[in-house]
C-alpha positions in Angstrom: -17.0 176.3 310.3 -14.8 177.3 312.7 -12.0 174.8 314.5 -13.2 173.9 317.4 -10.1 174.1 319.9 -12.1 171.9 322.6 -13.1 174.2 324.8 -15.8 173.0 327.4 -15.6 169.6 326.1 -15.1 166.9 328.2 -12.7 164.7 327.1 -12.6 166.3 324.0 -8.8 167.8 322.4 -6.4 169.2 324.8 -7.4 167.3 327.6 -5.5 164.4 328.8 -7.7 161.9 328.9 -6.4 158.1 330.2 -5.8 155.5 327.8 -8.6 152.9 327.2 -6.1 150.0 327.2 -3.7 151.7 329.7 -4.7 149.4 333.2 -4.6 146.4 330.7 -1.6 146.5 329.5 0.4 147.7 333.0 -1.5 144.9 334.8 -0.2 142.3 332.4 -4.1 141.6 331.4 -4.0 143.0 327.9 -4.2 140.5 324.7 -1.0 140.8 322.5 -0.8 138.9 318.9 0.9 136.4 320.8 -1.7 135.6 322.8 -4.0 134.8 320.3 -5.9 130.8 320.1 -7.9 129.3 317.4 -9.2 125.8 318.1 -7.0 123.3 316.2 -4.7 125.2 315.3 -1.3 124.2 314.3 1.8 126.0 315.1 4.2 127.6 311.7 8.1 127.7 312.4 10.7 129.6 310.0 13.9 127.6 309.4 16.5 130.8 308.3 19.7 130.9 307.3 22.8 130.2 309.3 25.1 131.9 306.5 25.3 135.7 305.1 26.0 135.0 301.5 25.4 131.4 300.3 24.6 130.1 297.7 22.0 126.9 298.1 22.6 123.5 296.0 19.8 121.9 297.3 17.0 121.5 300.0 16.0 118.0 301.6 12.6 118.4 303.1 12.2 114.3 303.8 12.7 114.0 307.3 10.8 117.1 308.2 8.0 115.7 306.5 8.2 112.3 308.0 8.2 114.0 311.8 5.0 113.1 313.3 2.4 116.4 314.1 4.2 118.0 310.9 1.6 118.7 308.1 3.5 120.8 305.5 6.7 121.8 305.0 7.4 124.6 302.3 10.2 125.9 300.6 10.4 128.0 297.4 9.5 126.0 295.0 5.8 125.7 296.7 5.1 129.3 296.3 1.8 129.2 294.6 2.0 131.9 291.9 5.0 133.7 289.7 5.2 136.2 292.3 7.8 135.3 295.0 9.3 138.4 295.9 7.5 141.8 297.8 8.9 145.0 299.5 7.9 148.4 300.9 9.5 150.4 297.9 11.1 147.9 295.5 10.1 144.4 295.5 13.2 142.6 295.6 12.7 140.4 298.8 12.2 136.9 298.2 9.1 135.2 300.2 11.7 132.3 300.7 15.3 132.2 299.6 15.4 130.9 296.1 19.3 130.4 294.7 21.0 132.1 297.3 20.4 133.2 301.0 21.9 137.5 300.9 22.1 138.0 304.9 22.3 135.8 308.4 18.9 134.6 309.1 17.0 134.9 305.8 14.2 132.7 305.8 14.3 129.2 303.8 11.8 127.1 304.7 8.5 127.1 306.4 7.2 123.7 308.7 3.6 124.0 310.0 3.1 121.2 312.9 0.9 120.8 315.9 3.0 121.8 318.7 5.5 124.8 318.4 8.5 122.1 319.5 7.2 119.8 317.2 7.6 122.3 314.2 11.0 124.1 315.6 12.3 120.2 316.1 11.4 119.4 312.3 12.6 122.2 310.7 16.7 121.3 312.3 16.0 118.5 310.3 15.4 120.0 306.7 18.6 119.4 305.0 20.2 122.6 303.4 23.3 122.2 301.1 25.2 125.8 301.0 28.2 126.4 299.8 29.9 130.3 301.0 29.8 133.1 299.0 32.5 136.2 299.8 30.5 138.7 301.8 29.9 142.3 301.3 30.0 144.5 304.5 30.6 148.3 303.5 31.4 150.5 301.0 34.6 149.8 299.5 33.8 145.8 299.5 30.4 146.8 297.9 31.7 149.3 294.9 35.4 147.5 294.8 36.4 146.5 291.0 34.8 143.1 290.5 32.7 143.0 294.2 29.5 140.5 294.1 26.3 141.8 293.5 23.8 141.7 295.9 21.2 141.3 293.0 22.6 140.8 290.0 19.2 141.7 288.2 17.9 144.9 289.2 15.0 146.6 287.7 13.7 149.2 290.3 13.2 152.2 288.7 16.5 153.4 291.3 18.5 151.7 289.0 19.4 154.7 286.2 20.1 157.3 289.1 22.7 155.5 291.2 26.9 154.9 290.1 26.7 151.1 291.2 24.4 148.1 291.4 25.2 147.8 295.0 23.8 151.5 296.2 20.4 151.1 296.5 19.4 154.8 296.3 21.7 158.1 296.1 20.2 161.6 297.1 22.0 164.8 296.2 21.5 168.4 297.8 23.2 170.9 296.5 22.5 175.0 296.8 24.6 177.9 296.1 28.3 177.3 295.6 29.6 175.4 299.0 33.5 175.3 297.4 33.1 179.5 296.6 32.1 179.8 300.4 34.3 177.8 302.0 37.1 180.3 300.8 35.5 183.2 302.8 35.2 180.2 305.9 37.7 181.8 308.7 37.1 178.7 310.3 36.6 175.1 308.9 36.0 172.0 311.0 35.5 168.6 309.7 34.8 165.6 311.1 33.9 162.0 310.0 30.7 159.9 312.7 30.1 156.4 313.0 26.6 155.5 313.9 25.9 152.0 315.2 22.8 149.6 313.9 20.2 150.0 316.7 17.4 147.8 317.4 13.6 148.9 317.7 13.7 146.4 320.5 9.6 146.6 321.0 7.9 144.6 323.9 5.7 142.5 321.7 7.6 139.8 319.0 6.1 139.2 316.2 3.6 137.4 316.1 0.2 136.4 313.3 -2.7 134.0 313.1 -3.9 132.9 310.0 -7.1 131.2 309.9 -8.6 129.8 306.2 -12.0 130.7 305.0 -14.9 128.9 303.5 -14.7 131.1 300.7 -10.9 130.1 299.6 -9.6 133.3 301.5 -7.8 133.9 304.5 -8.2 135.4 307.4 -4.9 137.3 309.4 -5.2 138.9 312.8 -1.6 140.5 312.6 0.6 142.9 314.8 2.0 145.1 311.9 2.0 148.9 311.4 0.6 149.3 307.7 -2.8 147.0 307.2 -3.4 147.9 303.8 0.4 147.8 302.9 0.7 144.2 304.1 -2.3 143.8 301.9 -1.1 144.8 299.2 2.2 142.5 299.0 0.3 139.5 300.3 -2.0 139.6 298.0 -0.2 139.2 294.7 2.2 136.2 296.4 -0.9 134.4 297.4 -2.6 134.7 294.0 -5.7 136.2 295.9 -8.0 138.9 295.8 -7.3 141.6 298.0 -11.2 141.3 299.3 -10.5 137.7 300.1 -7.3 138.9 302.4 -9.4 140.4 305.7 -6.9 141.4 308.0 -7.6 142.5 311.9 -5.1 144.3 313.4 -4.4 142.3 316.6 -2.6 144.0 319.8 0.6 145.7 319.1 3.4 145.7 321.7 5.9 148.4 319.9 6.9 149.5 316.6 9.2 151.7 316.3 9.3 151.1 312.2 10.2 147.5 313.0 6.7 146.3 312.0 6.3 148.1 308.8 7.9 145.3 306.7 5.9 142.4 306.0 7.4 139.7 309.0 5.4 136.1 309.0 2.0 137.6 307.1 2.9 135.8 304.2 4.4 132.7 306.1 1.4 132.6 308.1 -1.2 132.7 305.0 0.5 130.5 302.7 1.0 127.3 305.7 -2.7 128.0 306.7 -4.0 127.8 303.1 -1.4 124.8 302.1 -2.9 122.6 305.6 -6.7 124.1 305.5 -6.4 125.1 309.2 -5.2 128.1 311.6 -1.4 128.8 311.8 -0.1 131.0 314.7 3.1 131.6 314.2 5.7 133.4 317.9 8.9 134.4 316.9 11.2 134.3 319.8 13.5 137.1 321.2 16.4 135.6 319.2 14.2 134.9 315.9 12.9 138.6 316.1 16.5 139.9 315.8 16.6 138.6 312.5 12.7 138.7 311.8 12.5 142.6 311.3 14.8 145.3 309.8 16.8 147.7 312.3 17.9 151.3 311.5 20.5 151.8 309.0 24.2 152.1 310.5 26.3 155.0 308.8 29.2 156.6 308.7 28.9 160.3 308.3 31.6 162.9 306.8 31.0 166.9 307.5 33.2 169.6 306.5 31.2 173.4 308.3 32.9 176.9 307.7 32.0 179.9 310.0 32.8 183.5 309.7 34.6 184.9 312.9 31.3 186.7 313.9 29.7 183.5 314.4 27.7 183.1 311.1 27.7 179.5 308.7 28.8 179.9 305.1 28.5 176.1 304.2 28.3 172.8 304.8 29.3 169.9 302.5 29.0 166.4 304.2 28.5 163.0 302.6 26.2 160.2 304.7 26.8 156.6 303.7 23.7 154.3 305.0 24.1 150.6 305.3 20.7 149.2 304.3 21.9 145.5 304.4 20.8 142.8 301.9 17.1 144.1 300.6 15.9 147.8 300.4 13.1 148.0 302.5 12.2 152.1 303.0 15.9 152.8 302.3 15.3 155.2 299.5 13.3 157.3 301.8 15.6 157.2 304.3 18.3 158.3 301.4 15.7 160.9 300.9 15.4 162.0 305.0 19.1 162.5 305.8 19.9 164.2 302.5 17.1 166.7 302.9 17.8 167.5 307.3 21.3 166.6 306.6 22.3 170.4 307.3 19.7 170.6 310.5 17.6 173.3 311.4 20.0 176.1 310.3 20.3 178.5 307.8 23.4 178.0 305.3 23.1 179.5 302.0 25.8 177.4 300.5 25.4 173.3 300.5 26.8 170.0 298.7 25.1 167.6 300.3 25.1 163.7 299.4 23.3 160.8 300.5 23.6 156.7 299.9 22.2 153.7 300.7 24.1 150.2 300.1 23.4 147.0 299.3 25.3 144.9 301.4 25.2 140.8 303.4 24.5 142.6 306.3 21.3 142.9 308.3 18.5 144.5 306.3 17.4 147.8 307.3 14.5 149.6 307.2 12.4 152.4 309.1 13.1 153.5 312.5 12.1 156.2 314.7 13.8 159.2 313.5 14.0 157.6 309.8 17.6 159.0 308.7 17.3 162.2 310.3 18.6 160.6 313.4 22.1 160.0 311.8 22.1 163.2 310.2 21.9 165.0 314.1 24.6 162.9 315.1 27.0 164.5 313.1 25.7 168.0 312.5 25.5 168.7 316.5 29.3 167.3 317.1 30.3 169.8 313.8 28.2 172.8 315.6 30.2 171.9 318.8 33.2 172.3 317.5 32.9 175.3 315.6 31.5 176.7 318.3 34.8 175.9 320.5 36.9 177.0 317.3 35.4 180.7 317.7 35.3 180.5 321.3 31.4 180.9 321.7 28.4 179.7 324.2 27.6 176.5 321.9 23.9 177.5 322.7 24.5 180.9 321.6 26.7 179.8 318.1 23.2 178.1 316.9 20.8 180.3 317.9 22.8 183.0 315.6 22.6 180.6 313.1 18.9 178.6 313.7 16.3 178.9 310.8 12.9 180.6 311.8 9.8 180.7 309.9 10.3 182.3 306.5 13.8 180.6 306.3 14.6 179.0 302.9 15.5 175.1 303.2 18.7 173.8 301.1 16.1 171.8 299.5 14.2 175.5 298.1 11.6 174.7 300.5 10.0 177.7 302.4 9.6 176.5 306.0 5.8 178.2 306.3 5.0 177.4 309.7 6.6 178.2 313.1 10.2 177.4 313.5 11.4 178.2 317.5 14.8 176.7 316.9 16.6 179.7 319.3 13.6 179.6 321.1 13.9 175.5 322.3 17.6 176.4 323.2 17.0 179.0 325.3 14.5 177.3 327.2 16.8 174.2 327.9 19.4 176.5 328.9 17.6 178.6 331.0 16.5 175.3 333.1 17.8 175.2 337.0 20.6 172.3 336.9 20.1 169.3 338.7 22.1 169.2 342.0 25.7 168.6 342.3 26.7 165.2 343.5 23.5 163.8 344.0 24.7 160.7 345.2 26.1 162.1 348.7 23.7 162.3 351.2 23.5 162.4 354.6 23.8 158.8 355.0 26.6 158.1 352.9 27.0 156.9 348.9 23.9 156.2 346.8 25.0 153.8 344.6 22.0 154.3 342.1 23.0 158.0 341.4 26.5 156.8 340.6 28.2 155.9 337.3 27.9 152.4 337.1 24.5 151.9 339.1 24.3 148.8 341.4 27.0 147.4 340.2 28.6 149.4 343.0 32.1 149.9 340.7 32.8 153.6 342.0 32.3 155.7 344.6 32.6 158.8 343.2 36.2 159.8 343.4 36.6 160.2 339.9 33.4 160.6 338.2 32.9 164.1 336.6 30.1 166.3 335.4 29.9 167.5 331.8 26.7 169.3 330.4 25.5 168.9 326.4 23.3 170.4 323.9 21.7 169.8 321.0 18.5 170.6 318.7 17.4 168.8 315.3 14.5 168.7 312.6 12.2 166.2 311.9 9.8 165.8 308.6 6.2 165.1 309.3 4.2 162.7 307.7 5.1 161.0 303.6 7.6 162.6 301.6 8.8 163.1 298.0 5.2 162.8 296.3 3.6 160.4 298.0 0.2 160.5 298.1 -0.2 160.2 301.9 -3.7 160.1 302.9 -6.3 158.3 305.5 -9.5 157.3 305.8 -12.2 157.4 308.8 -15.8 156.0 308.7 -18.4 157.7 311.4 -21.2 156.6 312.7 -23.8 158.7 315.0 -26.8 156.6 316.1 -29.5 157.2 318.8 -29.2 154.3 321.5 -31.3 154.8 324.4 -32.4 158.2 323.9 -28.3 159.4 323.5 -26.5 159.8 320.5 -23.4 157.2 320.1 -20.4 158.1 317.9 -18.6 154.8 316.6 -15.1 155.8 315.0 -13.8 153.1 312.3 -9.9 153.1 310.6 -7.1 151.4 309.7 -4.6 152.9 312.2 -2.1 150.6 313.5 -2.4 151.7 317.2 1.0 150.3 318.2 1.3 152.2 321.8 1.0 156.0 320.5 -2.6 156.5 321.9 -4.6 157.4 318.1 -7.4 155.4 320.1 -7.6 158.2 322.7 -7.1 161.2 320.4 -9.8 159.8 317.8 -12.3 159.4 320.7 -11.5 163.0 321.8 -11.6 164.6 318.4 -14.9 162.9 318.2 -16.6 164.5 321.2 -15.5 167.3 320.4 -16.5 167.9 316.5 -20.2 166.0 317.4 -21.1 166.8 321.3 -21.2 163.7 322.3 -19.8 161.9 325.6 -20.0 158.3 324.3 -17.2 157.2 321.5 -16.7 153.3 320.8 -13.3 153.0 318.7 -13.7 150.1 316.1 -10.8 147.8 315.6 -9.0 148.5 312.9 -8.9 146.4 310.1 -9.2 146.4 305.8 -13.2 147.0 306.1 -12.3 150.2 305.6 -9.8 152.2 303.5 -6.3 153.0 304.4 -5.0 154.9 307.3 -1.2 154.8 306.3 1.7 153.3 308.4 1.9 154.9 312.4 4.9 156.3 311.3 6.9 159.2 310.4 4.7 160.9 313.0 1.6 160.9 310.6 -1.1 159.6 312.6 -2.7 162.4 314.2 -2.1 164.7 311.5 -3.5 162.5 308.9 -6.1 160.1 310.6 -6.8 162.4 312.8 -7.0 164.9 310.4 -9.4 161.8 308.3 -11.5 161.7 311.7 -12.0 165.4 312.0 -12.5 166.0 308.3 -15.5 163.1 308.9 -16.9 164.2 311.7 -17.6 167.7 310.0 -19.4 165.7 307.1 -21.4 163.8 310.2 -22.1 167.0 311.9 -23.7 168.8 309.1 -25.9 166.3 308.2 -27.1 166.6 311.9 -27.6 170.0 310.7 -29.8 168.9 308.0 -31.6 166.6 309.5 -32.4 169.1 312.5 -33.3 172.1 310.4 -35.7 169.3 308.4 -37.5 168.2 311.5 -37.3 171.5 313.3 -37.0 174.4 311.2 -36.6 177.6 313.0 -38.9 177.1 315.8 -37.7 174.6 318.6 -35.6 176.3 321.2 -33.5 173.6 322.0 -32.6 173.0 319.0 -32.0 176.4 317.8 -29.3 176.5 320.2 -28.1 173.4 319.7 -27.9 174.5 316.3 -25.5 177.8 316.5 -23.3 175.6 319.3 -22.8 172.8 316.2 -22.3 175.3 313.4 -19.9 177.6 315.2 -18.1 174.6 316.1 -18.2 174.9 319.9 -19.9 171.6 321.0 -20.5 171.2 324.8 -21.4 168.2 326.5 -22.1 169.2 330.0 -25.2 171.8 329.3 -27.0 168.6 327.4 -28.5 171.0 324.7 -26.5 169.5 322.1 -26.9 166.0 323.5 -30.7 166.0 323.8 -31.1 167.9 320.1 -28.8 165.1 319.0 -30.8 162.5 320.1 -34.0 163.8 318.9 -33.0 164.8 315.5 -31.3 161.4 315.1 -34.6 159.4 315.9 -34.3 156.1 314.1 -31.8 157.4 311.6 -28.5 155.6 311.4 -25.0 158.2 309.7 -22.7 156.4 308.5 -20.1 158.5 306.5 -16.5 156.8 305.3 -14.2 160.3 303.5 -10.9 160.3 302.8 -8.6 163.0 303.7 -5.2 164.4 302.0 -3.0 167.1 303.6 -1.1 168.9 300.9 0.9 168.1 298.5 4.5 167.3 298.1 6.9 166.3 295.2 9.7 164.3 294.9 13.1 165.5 295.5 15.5 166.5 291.9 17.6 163.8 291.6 20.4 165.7 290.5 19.8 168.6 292.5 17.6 167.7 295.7 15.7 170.8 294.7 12.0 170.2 295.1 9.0 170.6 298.2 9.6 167.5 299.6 8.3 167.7 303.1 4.6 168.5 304.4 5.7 169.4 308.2 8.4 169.5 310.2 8.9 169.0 314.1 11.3 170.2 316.5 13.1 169.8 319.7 15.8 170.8 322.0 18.0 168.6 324.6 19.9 169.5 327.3 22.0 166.3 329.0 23.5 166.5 332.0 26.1 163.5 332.5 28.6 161.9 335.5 31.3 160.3 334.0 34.2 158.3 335.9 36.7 158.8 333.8 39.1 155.8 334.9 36.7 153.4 334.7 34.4 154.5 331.9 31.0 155.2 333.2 28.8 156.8 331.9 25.7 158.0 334.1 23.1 160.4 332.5 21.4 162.7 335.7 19.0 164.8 333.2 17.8 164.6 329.5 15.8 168.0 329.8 14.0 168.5 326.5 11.9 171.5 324.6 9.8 170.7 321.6 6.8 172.8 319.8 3.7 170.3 318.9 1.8 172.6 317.6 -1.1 171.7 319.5 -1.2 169.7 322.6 -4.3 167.2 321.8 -3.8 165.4 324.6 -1.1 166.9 327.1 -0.2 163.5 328.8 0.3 161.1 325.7 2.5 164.2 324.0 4.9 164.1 327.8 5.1 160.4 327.2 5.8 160.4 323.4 8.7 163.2 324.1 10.2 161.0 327.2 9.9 157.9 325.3 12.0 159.6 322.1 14.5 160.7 324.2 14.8 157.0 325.9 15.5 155.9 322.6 18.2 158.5 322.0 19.7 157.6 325.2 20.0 154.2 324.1 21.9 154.7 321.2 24.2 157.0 322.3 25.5 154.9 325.5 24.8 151.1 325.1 22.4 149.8 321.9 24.4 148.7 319.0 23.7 145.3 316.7 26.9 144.1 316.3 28.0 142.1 312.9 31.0 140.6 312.6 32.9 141.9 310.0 34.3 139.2 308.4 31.0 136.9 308.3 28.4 139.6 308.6 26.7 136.8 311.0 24.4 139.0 313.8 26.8 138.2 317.0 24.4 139.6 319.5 20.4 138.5 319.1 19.6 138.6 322.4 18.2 141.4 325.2 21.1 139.6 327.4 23.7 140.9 325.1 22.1 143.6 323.1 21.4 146.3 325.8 18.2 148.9 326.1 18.0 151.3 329.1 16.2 150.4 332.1 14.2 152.3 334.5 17.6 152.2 336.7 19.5 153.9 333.1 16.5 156.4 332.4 17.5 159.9 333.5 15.1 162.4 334.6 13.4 163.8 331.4 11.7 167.1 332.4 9.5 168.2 329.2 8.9 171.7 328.4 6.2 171.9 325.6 5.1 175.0 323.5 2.2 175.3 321.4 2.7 177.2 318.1 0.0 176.3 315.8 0.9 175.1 312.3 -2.0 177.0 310.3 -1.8 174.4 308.0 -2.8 171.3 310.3 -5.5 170.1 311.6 -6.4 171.8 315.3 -2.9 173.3 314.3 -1.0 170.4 315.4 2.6 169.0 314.9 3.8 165.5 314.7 5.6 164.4 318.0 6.8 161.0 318.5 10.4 161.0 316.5 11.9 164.6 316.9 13.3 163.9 320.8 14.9 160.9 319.4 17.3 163.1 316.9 18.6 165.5 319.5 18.6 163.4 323.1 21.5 160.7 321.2 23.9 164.2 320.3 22.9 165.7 323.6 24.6 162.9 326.0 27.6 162.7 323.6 28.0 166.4 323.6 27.5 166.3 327.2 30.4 163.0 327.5 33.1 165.5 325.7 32.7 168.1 327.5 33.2 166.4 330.9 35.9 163.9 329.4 37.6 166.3 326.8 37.7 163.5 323.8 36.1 163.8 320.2 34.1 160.7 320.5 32.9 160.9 316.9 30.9 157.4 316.8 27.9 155.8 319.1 27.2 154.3 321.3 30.3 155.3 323.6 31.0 152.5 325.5 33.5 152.4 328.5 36.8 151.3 326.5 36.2 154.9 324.4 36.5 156.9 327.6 39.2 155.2 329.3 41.7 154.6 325.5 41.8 150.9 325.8 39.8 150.5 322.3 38.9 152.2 319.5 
């Protein structure tokens, strides 16, 4: 069969049709996890650590207990079975601290009671005996002669490939001789990046209800990103079946990667199964901070030669990641920045290596962008300045270096599907500017175009333009061998004399609108107008995390691929009842097999309907895209990446430069997705990446004190994320250069804005204040030299 590319279909692919819980959500009616209610239920409450490194003497749990409306308190040693510890990649993350606590915040105990103050009130009253451990908080205290060990005990497979106990992961790239090229370099820049911890700051804390079952089990309506993953570590702590875990996704405010760890599913079961009732368990703003991983600070050294034509002849960088006190996905992010570590250019000669740390810090985990982020941090600054060392157009130095399809990666990878690197430049480039001095109009000073906003701290006298570029590259989907996959379940039905389509999967819809584009890949493939979206839940098999850009490439793909399976069994069923003879359904019949449903001529629709009759199809298929393999641990040789995704910035900045203000006019962007499947959620996915970049690179840092590694700023009051007054103008220029290889011929969207907006704005920054500003975010004391 043919792809059908939606043609004629109403609401079918490459329409923007509106989201089902869009008027929901923006009029404050939509049902969140933590707005779920179970009669009787109690409330849970995590009592965390107050330390970074402790270790614990003892725990009194006596006046807890003895609180009135408390009906359990748990600590470690109540864990049910010998498994006490889970994790995304290596399970070494205790359910509840046992021994010692390894980071501020780490859960200790667990209160269930019948009023949220009632359990918050008992657990300031569990009695924990610590006594201070030194901290670990970066490299050289983490591989120092004699340093502690974050876990003294390791047995992760990781183990044999890395030079110290305390680097979780190490990722080499090397190609062709970097030290022979650098000699023929007739320029060399070098530069060493700071990158600060950012926050995925969603809308939605975390939030669970556990309910017990008559049958022993337990049932957990969860916000999360991975049902099947959560599954899967919950299981084995509970001493459960996995059939006796039945978990509803419940309504998702954000992600970002910050739900992919397991949060309060455990928690949740375990108080619900120790009391015999439902446990909802809220965490507050503050709670959250230390309730979810954030993405990994780094510091970042490059060294980039360039022939005085223009041309790269190597790169050699190292990229240390601070994955904080349990390793979470930070092999894979190891595996991310080593691999785009050079960026979507061609250089023929590369050292490349990449490390994760153990550290008391903050754990940290997967976040949009998922080490490539970092990585584009540093390798736009390098591209910058070599540009300015050969006196060239920036945007002209890396098109005359920018890999195209064809292109050989560092990794050996063949990049075998479109690659418009010079292409994205010149589009942002070629954009009209956005008017001079926007502020001054006919009626005096705008204060909301000014540096500073409505704080009204200039007016203009010393604020300065400055314009920025940058592109980057993104892998698509599961890396390194794993075996990424989904699973969809179909059902076509006649009700009422028209055929229904039900769609059924795991996906986590966490805001990225898989609920629209499974609906509209379903009218397409069946011709039918009428799709009901199933929650999604275990009942059927696993859709993956909604990350790393996977979800319409895989469970869409694990829709489509079902809905072919659906639609020739139509095709049986009609050529059964009808043969060759019905004129209706001989047309019906070409329209289905050539793939070019319509649903407004009601030949298919009717035929549909009558072939269906009583019958019921109901098909559940799995679907794989291809392979990959992990990368050479020695070398980083290996096809480690399915897809990749790219995009272009432009940033237009004001600055006042005596006060340190930073105001960002326009975050222009250009990105190829392959295949628009529906226009309006791919403008929104591009503008909310590029948000996130902003944020970074001007105001979101977690900061932890480095003495005490204690989190000094949990808190939307003191950790900053850009408003609607901070939000620049993000026009979005999209191009559609079908991946042959995809379904529909599409390309994963949601992270690729986020790599280039953050070096964009600080590319932008220099170039109107002059200085290197080699970490982010820039805050106001970096532009005016009154801190570091």
């Amino acid at each position: 069969m043919t792809q059908n590319q939606g043609t004629g279909t109403r609401g079918g692919i490459g329409e923007s049709t509106l989201r089902p819980d869009g008027v929901l959500k923006v009029t404050g009616e939509f049902a969140y996890a933590s707005d779920m209610w179970h009669e009787d239920m109690l409330w849970g409450h995590t009592l965390r650590s107050p330390l970074a490194h402790a270790e614990i003497r003892s725990i009194d749990t006596a006046q807890a207990l003895a609180t009135p409306g408390v009906y359990a308190v748990l600590t470690y040693e109540d864990l049910p079975t010998e498994v006490k510890h889970y994790g995304l990649e290596i399970q070494d993350t205790p359910v509840l601290a046992h021994g010692r606590v390894r980071h501020h915040g780490e859960p200790v105990a667990l209160v269930a009671a019948d009023h949220p103050e009632t359990a918050r009130r008992a657990a300031a009253k569990i009695k924990v005996d610590y006594a201070e451990l030194p901290v670990v908080t970066d490299e050289s205290s983490a591989t120092a002669p004699g340093a502690p060990l974050i876990h003294e005990n390791r047995a992760d497979h990781h183990i044999g490939h890395v030079p110290h106990p305390n680097i979780v992961h190490r990722q080499p790239v090397v190609r062709g001789d970097a030290d022979a090229a650098a000699a023929r370099a007739d320029v060399t820049v070098r530069g060493e990046y700071v990158f600060g911890m950012q926050d995925q700051a969603f809308l939605g804390p975390e939030a669970g209800l556990a309910v017990p079952a008559p049958d022993g089990g337990v049932e957990l309506y969860i916000a999360t990103q991975w049902l099947h993953s959560d599954l899967g570590q919950i299981a084995p702590v509970l001493g459960l079946p996995p059939e006796k875990i039945r978990m509803t996704l419940s309504g998702v405010g954000g992600a970002f990667g910050g739900r992919e760890d397991l949060s309060m599913q455990i928690h949740g079961c375990l108080l619900a199964l120790r009391t015999g009732k439902p446990v909802k368990m809220v965490y507050n703003r503050f709670e959250s901070f230390f309730g979810h991983v954030h993405r990994h600070p780094a510091r970042l050294q490059y060294e980039h030669g360039a022939t005085r034509d223009g041309k790269l002849t190597h790169l050699k960088c190292r990229i240390v990641l601070d994955g904080g006190a349990y390793a979470s996905s930070s092999p894979a992010v190891v595996g991310n920045a080593a691999s785009l570590g050079v960026g979507p250019y061609v250089v023929e000669d590369v050292a490349v290596e990449a490390v994760a740390l153990y550290t008391n810090n903050p754990p940290c985990g997967a976040m949009r962008g998922f080490g490539a982020v970092q990585a584009c941090f540093a390798y736009e600054a390098q591209m910058d300045k070599l540009a300015a060392a050969l006196d060239m157009d920036p945007v002209e130095f890396r098109r005359r270096n920018a890999m195209s399809q064809g292109d050989l990666l560092p990794t050996g990878q063949v990049v075998d599907s479109p690659a418009p690197v010079a292409e994205l430049l010149r589009r942002v480039k070629a954009r009209p500017m956005p008017p001079q001095r926007q502020w001054e109009s006919t009626e005096g000073v705008d204060v909301r175009q000014l540096p500073g906003g409505l704080s009204n701290t200039t007016h203009g006298e010393g604020v300065v333009r400055g314009v920025g570029y940058a592109v980057g590259i993104k892998n698509v989907g599961f890396s390194e061998g794993f075996d990424d996959y989904s699973t969809a379940r179909v059902r076509l039905e006649n009700l009422g004399g028209q055929a229904v389509a039900t769609v059924h999967t795991a996906m986590a819809e966490v805001g990225q609108g898989g609920v629209t584009v499974h609906a509209q890949i379903a009218r397409t493939e069946l011709g039918v107008t009428q799709v009901t979206i199933q929650p999604a839940d275990t009942r059927v098999g696993s859709a993956g995390s909604t990350s790393a850009s996977r979800q319409t490439y895989v469970t869409g793909g694990a829709v489509k691929h079902t809905c072919e399976a659906v639609r020739a069994r139509v095709l049986d069923l009609g050529r059964a009842r009808f043969g060759t003879y019905h004129p209706a359904w001989a047309t019906a019949e070409l329209l289905l097999e050539e793939g070019k449903v319509v649903t407004d001529g009601g030949e298919v629709l009717a035929s549909l309907a009558e072939v269906l009759g009583e019958e019921v199809i109901d098909i559940e298929k799995e679907w794989r895209h291809r392979p990959t393999e992990p990368f050479d641990l020695r070398t980083g040789q290996g096809r480690g990446h399915v897809q990749y995704s790219f995009a272009a910035h432009r940033a237009v900045v004001e600055v006042d430069t005596e006060l340190g203000l930073v105001k960002v006019v326009e975050l222009a962007c250009a990105q190829d997705v392959g295949k628009a499947l529906n226009p309006l959620s791919v403008q929104g996915q591009i503008q909310g990446g590029t948000t996130q970049g902003l944020g970074i690179a001007v105001m979101e840092e977690i900061l932890v004190d480095p003495v005490t590694a204690k989190v000094r700023n949990p808190s939307f009051t003191d950790y900053l994320i850009p408003t609607i007054l901070d939000t620049p103008t993000i026009p979005v220029d999209v191009l559609e250069l079908a991946d042959e290889h995809a379904p529909y011929g599409l390309r994963g969207i949601g992270e690729a804005p986020t790599l280039s907006s953050t070096p964009a704005v600080l590319a932008a920054i220099r170039a109107a204040t002059g200085l290197e500003l080699n970490r982010v975010p820039v805050r106001p004391e970096h532009l005016t030299g009154t801190g570091g």
